[in-house]
Legacy VTK file of the C-alpha trace (Angstrom):
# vtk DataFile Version 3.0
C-alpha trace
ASCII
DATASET POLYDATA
POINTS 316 float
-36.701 -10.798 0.173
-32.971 -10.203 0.845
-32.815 -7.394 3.768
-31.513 -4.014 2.690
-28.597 -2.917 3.972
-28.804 0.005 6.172
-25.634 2.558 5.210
-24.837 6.469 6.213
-22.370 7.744 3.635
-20.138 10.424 5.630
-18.771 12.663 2.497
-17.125 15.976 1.496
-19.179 16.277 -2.448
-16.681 16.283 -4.290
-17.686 15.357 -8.155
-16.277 11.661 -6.742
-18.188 11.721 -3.928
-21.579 12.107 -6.034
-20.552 9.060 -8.160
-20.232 7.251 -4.668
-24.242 8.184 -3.644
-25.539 7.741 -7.239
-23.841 4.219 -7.571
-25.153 3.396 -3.785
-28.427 4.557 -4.767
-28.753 2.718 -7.799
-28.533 -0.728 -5.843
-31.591 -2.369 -4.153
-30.062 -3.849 -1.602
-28.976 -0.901 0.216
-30.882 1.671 2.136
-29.309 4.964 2.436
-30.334 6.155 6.072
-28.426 9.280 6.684
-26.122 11.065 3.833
-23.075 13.165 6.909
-21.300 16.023 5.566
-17.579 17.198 6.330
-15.096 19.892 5.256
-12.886 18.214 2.955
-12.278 18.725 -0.647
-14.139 22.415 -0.302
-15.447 24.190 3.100
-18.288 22.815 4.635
-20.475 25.246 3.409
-20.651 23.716 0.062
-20.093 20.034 0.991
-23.603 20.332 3.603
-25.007 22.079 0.049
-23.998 19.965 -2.048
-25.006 16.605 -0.112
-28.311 18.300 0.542
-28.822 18.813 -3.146
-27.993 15.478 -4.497
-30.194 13.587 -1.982
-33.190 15.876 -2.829
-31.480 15.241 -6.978
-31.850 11.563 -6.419
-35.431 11.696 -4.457
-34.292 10.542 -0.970
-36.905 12.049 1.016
-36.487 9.395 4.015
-32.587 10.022 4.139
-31.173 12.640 6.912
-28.300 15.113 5.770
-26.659 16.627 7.998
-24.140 19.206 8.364
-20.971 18.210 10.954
-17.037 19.218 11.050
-15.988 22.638 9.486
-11.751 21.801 10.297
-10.089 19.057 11.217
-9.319 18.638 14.679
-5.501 19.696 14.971
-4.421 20.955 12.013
-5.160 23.785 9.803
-7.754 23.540 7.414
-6.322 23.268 4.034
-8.941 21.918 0.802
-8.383 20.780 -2.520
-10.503 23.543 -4.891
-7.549 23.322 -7.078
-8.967 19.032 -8.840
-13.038 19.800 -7.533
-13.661 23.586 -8.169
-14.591 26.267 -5.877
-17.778 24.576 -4.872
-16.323 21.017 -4.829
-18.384 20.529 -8.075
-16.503 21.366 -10.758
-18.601 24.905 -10.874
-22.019 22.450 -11.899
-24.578 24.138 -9.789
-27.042 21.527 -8.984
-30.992 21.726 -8.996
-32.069 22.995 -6.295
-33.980 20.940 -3.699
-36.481 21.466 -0.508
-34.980 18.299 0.714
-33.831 20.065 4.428
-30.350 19.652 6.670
-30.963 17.953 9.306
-31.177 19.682 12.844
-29.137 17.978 14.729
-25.188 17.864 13.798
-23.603 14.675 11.926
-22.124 13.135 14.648
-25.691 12.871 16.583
-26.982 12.051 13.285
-24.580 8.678 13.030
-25.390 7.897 16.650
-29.170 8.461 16.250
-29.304 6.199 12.992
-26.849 3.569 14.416
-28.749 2.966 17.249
-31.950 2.458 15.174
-30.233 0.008 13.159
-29.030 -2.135 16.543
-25.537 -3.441 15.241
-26.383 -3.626 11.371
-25.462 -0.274 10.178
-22.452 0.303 7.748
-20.807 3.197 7.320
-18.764 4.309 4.209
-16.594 7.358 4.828
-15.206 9.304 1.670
-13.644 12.506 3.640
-11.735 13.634 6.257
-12.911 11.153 9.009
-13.303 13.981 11.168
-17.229 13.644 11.558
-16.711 9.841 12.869
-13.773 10.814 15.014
-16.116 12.820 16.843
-18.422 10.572 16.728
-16.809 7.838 18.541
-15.595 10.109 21.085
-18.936 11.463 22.338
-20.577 7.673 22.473
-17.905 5.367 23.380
-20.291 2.691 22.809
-20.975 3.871 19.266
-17.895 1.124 18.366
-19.980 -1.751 18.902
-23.488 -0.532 16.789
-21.419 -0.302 13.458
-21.552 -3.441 11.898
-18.270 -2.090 9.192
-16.712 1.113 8.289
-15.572 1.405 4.871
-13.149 4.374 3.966
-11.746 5.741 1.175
-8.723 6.972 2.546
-5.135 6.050 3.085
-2.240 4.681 0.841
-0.100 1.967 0.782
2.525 2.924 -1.574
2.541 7.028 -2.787
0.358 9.626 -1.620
-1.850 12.557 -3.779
-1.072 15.295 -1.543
2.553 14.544 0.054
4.834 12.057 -1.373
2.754 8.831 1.087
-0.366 11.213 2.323
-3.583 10.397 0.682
-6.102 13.403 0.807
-8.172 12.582 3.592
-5.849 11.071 5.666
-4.176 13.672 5.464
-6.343 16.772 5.778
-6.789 15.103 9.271
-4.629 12.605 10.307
-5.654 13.102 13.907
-9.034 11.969 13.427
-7.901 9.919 11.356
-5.728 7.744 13.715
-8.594 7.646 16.120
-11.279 6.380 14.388
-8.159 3.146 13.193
-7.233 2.665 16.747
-11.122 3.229 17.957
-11.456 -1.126 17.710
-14.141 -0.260 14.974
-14.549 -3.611 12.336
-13.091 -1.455 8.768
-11.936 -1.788 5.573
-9.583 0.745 3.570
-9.830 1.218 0.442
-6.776 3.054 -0.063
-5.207 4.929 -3.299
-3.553 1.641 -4.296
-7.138 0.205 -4.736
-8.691 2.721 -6.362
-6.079 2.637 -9.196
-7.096 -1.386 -9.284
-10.181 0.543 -10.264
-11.186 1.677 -13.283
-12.592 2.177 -16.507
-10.390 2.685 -19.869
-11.212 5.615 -22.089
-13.766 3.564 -24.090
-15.362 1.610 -21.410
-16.089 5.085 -19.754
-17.038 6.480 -22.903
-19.508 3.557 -23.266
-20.636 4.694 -19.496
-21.337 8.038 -20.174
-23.146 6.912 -23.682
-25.547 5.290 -21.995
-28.278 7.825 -22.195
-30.156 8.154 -18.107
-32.115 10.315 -16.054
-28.752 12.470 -14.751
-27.126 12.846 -18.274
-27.689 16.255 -19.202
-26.789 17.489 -15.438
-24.393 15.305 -14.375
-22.712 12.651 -16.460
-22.013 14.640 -19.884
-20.936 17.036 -17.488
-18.275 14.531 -16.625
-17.304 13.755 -20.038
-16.474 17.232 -20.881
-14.552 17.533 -17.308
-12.510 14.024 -18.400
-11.209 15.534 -21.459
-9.538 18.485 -19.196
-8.255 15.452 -17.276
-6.987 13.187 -20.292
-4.756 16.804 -20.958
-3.189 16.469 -17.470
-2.924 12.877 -16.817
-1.465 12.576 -20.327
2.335 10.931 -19.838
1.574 9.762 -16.343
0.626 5.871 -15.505
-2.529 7.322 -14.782
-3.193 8.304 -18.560
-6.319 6.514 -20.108
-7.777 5.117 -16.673
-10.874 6.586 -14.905
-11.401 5.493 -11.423
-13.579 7.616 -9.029
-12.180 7.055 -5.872
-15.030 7.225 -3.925
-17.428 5.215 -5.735
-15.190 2.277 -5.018
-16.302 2.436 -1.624
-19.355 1.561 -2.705
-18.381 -1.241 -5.119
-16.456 -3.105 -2.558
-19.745 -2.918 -0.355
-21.791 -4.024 -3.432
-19.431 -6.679 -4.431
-17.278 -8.694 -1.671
-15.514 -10.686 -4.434
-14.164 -7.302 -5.628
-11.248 -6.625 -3.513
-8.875 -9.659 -1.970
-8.044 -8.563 1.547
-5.514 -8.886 4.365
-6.178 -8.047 8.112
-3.092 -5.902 8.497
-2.775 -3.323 11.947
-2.772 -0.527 10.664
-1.814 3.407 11.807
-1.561 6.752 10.969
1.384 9.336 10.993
0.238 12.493 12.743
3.229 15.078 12.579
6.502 15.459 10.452
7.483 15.051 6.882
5.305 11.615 6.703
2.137 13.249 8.107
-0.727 11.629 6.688
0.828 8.680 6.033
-1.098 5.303 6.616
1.608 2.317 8.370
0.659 -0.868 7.405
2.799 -3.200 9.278
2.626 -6.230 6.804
5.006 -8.340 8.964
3.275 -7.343 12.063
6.593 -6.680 13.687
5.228 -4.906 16.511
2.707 -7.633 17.316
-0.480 -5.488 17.372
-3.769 -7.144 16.812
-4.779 -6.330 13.056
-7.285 -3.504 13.073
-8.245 -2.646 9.246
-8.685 -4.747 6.245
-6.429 -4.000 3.373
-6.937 -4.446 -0.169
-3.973 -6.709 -1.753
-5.404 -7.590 -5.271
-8.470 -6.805 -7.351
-11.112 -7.496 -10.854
-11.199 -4.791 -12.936
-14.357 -6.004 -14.698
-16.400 -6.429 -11.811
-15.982 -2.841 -11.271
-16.353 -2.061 -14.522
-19.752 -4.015 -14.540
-21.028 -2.257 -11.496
-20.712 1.047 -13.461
-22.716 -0.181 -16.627
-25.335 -1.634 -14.207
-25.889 1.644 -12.099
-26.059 3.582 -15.531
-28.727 0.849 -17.230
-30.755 1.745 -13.414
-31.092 5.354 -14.512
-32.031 4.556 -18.303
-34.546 6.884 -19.299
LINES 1 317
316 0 1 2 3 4 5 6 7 8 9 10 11 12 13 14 15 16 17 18 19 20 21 22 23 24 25 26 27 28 29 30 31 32 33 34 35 36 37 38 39 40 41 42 43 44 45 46 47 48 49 50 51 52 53 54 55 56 57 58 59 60 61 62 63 64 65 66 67 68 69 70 71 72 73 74 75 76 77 78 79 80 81 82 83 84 85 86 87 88 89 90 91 92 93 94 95 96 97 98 99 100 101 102 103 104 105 106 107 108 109 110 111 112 113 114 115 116 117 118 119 120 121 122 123 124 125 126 127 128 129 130 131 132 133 134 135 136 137 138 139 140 141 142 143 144 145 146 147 148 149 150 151 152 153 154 155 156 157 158 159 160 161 162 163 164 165 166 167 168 169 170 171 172 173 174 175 176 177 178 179 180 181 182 183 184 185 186 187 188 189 190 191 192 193 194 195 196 197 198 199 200 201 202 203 204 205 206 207 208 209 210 211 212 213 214 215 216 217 218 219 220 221 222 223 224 225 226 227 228 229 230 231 232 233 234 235 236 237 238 239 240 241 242 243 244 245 246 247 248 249 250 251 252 253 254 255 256 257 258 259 260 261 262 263 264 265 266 267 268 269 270 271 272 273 274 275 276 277 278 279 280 281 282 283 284 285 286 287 288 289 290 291 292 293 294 295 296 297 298 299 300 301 302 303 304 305 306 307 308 309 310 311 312 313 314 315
């Protein structure tokens, strides 16, 4: 039997985010050790809620949660209530769960679990990367028990929240630029990949017509929330194309032949108009040794198929 893959998801739930557990959940060859919440898209006292109630949601007794960074580390605190809701859900209130928070605080909790896993845990951050920041700076030898980090972070063309900041860049592009310079094997899977990414108006109608266990409290849910979002994308490139952002985290972990990648170095802007911004320096003209794998190219269909599969898991 094929080993699992041992993985801590390090999230800010987020509608996006949930999409990113549910489709890691669905696959059998990963273990979900340790679910690591973060301020991000709301405060963290709904994104520790919220990851606590979709673990207990998707039965993942063994699996920690735990609650870590309420702000960045620099830079005011600003969220994005204004595309997830006050509660980062969209206003769905989730079933309630006696799955518990873990005691100790994220960062601990990614030490604890990395440890355990002695060089073969993967991480996949979908927030702020404030939590890991901190992490690496309180066990300096943390860098060498993570087998890969995967983010969803970053752009390599336009931003979503400043004309080239991505949102979790650049809520905290501090932590941000340590965890790229930390010498930490990772992959970004930036806004130019996610739009590589997606599902056309019938192939996610298809997805959310294919009756599961989370349909009546999550996915039609969704449906009704996409048609607020075909009104707003409507006249924009993005019109008729669904991609959750974070899920394709997930699907480049799931699927290597996915993405194709460069080793590029890669930084991060921390101050002035271009705060937030992720520098790829294609040309390498300041000879630094690549540090982050970029995606260059992509197959639709393969995600596509990923999302029919994970919905055919749930079938009732």
């Amino acid at each position: 039997m094929e080993k699992k893959i041992p993985l801590i998801i390090d999230t800010d739930p987020g509608v996006d985010d949930a999409f990113c557990m549910l489709l890691a959940n669905s696959s059998d060859r990963v273990e979900i050790r340790a679910i690591t919440a973060v301020a991000g898209n709301v405060p963290l006292c709904h994104t520790k809620e919220n990851a606590r109630r979709l673990a207990g949601m998707m039965g993942l007794r063994g699996t920690r949660v735990a609650a870590g960074a309420e702000k960045p580390l620099i830079v005011p605190q600003e969220t994005a209530e204004m595309a997830h809701g006050k509660n980062g859900m969209g206003g769905l209130e989730l079933p309630e769960t006696d799955k518990e928070l873990d005691l100790l605080p994220a960062w601990d909790v990614i030490y604890e679990e990395c440890k355990k896993a002695e060089g073969e845990m993967q991480i996949v951050a979908v927030g702020p990367l404030t939590n890991i920041a901190i992490a690496l700076l309180k066990y300096p030898e943390l860098k060498g028990l993570i087998k890969h980090l995967i983010i969803m972070g970053g752009a390599q063309t336009t931003g979503n929240h400043s004309p080239y900041g991505e949102f979790n860049v650049w809520a905290d592009p501090h932590a941000a630029e340590i965890v790229f310079q930390a010498g930490v094997p990772m992959t970004m899977i930036d806004l130019d990949a996610c739009h590589m990414s997606y599902l056309t108006d019938e192939e996610y109608d298809t997805f959310v017509g294919m009756k599961n266990r989370y349909s009546e409290n999550f996915f039609e849910f969704m449906a009704k929330r996409e048609e607020e979002r075909k009104s707003r994308m409507a006249g924009t490139p993005f019109a008729g194309k669904h991609s959750p952002p974070d899920a394709v985290t997930i699907a480049a972990l799931l699927d290597e032949d996915l993405f194709t990648y460069e080793w590029l170095p890669v930084s991060v802007e921390t101050h002035g108009p271009c705060m937030g911004r992720t520098v790829v320096d294609y040309r390498n003209r300041e000879g630094k040794t690549p540090n982050c794998r970029v995606v260059r190219g992509a197959d639709r269909q393969r995600f596509v198929n990923l999302f029919y599969k994970m919905a055919e898991v749930y079938a009732k």
